[in-house]
C-alpha positions in Angstrom: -4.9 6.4 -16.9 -5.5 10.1 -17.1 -9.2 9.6 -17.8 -9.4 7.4 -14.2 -7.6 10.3 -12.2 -10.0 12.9 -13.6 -13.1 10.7 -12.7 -11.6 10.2 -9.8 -10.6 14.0 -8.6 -14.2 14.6 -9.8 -15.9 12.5 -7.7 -14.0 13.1 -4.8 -14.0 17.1 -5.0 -17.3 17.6 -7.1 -18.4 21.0 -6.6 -21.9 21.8 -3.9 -24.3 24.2 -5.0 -22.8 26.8 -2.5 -19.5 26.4 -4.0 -20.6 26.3 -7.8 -19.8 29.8 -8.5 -16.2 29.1 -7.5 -14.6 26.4 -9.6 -12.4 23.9 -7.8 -8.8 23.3 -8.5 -7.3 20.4 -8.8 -3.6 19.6 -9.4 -2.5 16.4 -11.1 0.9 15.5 -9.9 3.6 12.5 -11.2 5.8 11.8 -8.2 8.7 9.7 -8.3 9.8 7.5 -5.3 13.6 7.3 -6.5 15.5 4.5 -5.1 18.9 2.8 -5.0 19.0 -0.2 -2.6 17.7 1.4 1.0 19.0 5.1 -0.1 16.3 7.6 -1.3 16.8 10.7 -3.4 15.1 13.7 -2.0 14.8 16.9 -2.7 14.2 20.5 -0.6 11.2 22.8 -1.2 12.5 26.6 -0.2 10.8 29.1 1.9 8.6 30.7 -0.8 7.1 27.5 -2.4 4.1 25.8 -1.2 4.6 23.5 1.4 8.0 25.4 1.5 11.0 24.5 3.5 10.2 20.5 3.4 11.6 18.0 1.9 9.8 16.5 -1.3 10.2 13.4 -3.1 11.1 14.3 -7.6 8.0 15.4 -9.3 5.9 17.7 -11.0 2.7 18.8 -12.7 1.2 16.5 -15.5 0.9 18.3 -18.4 -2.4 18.6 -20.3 -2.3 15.3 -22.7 0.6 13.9 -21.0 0.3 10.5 -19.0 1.4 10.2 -15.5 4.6 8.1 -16.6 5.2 10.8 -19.2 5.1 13.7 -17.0 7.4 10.9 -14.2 10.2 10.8 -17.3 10.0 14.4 -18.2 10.3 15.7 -14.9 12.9 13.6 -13.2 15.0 14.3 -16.2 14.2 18.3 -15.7 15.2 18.0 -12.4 17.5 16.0 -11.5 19.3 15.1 -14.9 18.9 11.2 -14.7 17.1 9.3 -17.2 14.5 7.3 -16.1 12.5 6.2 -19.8 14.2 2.7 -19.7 13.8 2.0 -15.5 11.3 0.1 -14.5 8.1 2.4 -12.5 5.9 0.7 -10.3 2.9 2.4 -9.5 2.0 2.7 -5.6 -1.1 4.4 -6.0 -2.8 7.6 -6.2 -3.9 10.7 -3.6 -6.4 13.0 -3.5 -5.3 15.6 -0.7 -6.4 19.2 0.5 -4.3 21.5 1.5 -7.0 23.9 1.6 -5.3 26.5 -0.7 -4.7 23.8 -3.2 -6.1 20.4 -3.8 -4.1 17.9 -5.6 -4.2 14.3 -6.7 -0.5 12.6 -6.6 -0.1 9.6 -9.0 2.9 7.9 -7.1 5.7 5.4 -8.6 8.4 3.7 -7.5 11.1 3.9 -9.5 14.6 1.7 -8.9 17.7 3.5 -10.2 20.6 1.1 -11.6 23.7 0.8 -9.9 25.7 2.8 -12.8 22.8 5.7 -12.5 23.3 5.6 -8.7 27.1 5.9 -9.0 26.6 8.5 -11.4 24.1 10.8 -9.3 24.9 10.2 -5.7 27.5 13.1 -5.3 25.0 15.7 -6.7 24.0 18.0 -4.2 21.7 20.2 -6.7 19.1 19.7 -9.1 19.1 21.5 -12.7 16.5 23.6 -11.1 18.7 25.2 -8.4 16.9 22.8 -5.5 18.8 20.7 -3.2 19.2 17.3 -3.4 20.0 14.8 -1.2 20.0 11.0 -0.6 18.5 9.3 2.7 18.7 6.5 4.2 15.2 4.6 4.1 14.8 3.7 8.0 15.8 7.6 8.6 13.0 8.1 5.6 10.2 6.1 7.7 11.0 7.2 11.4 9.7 10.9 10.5 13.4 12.5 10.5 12.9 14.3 7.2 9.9 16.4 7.1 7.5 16.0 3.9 4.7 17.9 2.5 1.4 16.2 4.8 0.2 14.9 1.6 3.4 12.2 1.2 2.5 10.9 5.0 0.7 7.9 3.3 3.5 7.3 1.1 5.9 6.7 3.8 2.9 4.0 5.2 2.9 2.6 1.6 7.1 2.1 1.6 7.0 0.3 4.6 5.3 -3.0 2.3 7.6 -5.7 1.7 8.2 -7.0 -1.4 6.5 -10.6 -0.6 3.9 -11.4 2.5 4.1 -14.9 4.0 -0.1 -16.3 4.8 -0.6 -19.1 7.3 -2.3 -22.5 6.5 -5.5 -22.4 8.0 -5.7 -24.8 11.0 -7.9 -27.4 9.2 -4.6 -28.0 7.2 -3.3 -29.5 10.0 -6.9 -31.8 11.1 -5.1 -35.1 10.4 -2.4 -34.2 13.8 -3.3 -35.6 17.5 -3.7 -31.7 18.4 -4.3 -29.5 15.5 -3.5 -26.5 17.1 -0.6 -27.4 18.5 0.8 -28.4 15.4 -0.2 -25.6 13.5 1.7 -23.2 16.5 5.1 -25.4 16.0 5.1 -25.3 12.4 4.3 -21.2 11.6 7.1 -20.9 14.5 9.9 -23.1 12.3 8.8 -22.4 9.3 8.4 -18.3 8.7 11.4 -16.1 8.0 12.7 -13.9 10.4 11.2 -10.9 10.3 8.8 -11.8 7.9 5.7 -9.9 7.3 2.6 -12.5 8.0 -1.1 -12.8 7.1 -2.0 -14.3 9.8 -5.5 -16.3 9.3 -6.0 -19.8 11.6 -9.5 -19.6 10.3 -10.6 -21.3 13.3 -13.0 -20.8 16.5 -10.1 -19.8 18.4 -8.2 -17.7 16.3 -7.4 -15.0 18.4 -5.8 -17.1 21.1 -3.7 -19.1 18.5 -2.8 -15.8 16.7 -1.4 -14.2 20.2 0.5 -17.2 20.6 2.1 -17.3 17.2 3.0 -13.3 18.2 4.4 -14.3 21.2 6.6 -16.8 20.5 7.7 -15.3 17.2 8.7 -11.9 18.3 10.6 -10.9 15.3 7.5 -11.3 12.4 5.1 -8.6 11.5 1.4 -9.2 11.2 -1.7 -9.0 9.6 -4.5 -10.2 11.7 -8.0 -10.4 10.6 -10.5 -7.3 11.3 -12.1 -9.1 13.8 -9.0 -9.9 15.9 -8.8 -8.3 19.4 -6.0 -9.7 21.9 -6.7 -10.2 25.3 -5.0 -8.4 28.1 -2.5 -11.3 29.0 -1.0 -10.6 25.5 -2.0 -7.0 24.4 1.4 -5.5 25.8 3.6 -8.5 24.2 2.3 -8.3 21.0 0.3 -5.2 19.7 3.4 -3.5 18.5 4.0 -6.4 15.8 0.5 -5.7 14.2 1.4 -3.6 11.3 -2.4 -4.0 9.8 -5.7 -5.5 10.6 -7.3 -7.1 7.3 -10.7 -6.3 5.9 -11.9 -9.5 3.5 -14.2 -8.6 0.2 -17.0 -8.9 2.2 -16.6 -6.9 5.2 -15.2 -4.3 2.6 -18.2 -4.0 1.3 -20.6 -4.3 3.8 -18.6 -1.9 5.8 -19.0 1.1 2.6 -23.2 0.2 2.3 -23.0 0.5 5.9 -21.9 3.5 6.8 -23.6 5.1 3.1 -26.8 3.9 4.7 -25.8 5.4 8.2 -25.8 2.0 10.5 -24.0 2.8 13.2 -20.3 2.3 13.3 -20.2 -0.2 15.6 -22.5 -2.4 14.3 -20.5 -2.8 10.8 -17.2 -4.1 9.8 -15.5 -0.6 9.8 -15.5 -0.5 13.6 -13.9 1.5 16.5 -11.3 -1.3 16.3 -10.2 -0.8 12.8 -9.8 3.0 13.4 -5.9 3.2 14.7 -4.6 0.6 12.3 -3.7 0.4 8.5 -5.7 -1.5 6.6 -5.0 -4.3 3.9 -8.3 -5.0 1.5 -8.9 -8.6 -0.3 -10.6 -7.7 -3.3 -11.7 -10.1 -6.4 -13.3 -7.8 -9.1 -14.1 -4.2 -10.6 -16.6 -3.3 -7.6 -14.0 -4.4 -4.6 -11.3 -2.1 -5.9 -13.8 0.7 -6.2 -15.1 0.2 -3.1 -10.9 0.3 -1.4 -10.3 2.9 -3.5 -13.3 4.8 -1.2 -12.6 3.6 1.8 -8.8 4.9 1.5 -10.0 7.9 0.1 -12.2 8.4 3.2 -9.8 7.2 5.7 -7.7 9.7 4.3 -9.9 12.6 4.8 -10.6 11.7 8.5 -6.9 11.8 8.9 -7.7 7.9 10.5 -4.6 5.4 9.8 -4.4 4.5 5.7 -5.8 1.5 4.0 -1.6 1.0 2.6 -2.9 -2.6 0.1 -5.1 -4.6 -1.7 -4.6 -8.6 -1.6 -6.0 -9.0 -5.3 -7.0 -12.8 -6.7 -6.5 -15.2 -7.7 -3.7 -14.5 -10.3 -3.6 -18.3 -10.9 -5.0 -21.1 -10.2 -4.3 -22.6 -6.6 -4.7 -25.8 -4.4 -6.7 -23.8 -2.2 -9.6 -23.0 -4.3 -9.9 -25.0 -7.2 -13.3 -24.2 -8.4 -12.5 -20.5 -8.7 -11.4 -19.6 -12.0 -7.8 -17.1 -11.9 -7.7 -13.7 -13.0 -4.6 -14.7 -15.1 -1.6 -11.7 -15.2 -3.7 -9.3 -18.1 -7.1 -9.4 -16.3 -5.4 -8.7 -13.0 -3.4 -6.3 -14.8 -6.3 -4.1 -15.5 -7.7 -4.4 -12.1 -4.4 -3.0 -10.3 -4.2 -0.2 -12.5 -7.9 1.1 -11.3 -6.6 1.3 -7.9 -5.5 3.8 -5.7 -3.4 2.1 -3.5 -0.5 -0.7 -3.8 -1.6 -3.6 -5.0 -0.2 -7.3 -3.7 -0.8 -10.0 -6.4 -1.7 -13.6 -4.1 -3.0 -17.0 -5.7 -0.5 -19.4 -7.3 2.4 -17.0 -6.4 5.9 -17.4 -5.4 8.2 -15.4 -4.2 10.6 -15.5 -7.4 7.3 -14.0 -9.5 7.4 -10.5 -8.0 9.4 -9.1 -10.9 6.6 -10.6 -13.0 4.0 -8.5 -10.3 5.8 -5.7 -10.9 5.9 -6.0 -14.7 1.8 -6.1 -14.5 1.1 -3.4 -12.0 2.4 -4.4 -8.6 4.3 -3.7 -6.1 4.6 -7.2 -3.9 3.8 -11.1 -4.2 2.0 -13.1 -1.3 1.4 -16.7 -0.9 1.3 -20.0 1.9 3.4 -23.1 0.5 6.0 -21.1 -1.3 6.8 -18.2 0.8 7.2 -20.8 4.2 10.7 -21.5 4.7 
């Protein structure tokens, strides 16, 4: 892992000729996203530190030929007392920020206390280091009320994933009924959760009509709609508040990066003026599609534009869906997650009881059609 983040920090911050005579440095931080249910353990940076008078979620610097889940162990333990070797730490993903005195790269876990370790630490209103501490609820955590270092600004976009993601059949599943449309309205209406997070694809020439309609009538679900996706005025009020990210397929991921390296105009590629205001979620396949999110979040990031806050990575398994294409299976796709810098959402052959199993192999949510439709 250590050798990625260095690449990484290397490539991003590589020193320019004017700059050469003035090395660069860059600080590789383990932080840990402690968690008990919806309560969050935070602690406060004083006046005279960096980023000072802020809260900060536990962490610290990585030690030379320490890992990042090292460094997570050792320094929640130096902190804050509890013991975190035996807890299970799911990566969210990495970030390369600027501060402009100090640039650092934060490798970011998750990390779920047990309810003896909760019990045993909630009371604590100081750390072994003299800091405060102090747990938060997480919708207090999300609306802004606790200030954080600008750097942990993604993180909060990242913690807002659910742990599973609900996809629509495409409306050709649904050819056989008298009015496929129709049909394909009533059932995504009866059949998703309340307040479900949805992919929301009809794969159809209308799409953006039956997408606004789904929105409309379901006004409790949160959705991803496809890049492309614009609604019209009739429904723009009603139902732009539920989109909570616009969706960027393999393709247009890449086509978007060569794009905009090869100086197209904005407008003409898939990384358009529409895209700009809303998080992105990636669909990526393979070494050179997580490389290329990885970019584009990295880029997002530094024009201060909305994050990309997942990758849709498959197929774990096989699927009905796609039957000729052969699954990653859970080591390949493994490997894949841990190259990325941002959470990673395992989809093809899923249900919703495998997200332990996601989370065992490097991810932080599950995502599916049949199995995650009430």
């Amino acid at each position: 892992m250590r050798s990625h983040v260095e690449d990484s920090s290397k490539n991003l911050f590589a020193k320019n000729e004017a700059s050469a005579h003035k090395p660069l440095k860059i600080v590789n931080v383990a932080v840990a996203v402690i968690y008990y249910q919806h309560q969050y353990l935070l602690g406060f940076r004083n006046a005279s530190q960096h980023q000072g008078n802020r809260y900060e979620f536990v962490g610290g610097k990585i030690d030379a030929n320490e890992t990042a889940q090292q460094a997570l162990i050792r320094e929640v333990a130096e902190e804050t007392g509890i013991d975190v070797a035996n807890n299970t730490a799911v990566k969210l993903g990495r970030l390369h920020h600027d501060y402009g005195d100090k640039q650092v790269c934060l490798q970011v876990y998750k990390v779920a206390l047990s309810a003896q370790q909760y019990e045993q630490h909630r009371h604590c209103q100081q750390g072994l280091e003299g800091q405060a501490l102090t747990w938060v609820d997480k919708s207090k955590l999300l609306a802004g009320d606790y200030q954080l270092p600008a750097a942990n600004k993604t993180i909060l976009a990242w913690l807002r994933l659910p742990q599973q993601i609900a996809i629509t059949y495409p409306l050709a599943h649904f050819n056989d009924a008298a009015d496929p449309a129709a049909t394909w309205l009533q059932f995504h209406a009866a059949h998703l959760a309340h307040d479900a997070w949805v992919y929301v694809r009809p794969k159809a020439m209308d799409a953006d009509n039956n997408i606004a309609q789904l929105l409309r009538l379901r006004a409790d679900i949160q959705a991803i709609v496809p890049a492309e996706f614009e609604s019209d005025q009739a429904h723009k009020q009603a139902i732009n508040h539920q989109i909570v990210a616009k969706q960027l397929t393999q393709t247009q991921l890449i086509r978007g990066l060569s794009d905009i390296n090869n100086d197209v105009h904005q407008s003409k590629n898939a990384i358009h003026d529409g895209l700009l205001n809303y998080p992105l979620i990636v669909s990526c396949h393979d070494v050179e599609s997580v490389a290329a999110a990885n970019k584009l979040a990295h880029r997002r990031l530094e024009q201060q534009l909305s994050p990309v806050i997942g990758i849709f990575l498959s197929p774990v398994l096989a699927t009905q869906t796609h039957p000729d294409v052969e699954p990653l299976g859970w080591q390949a796709w493994s490997i894949l997650a841990e190259l990325a810098d941002i959470p990673v959402i395992g989809l093809g052959g899923l249900s919703p009881a495998m997200r332990a199993q996601a989370e065992q192999y490097g991810g932080i949510a599950v995502a599916g059609i049949s199995q995650f439709l009430r």
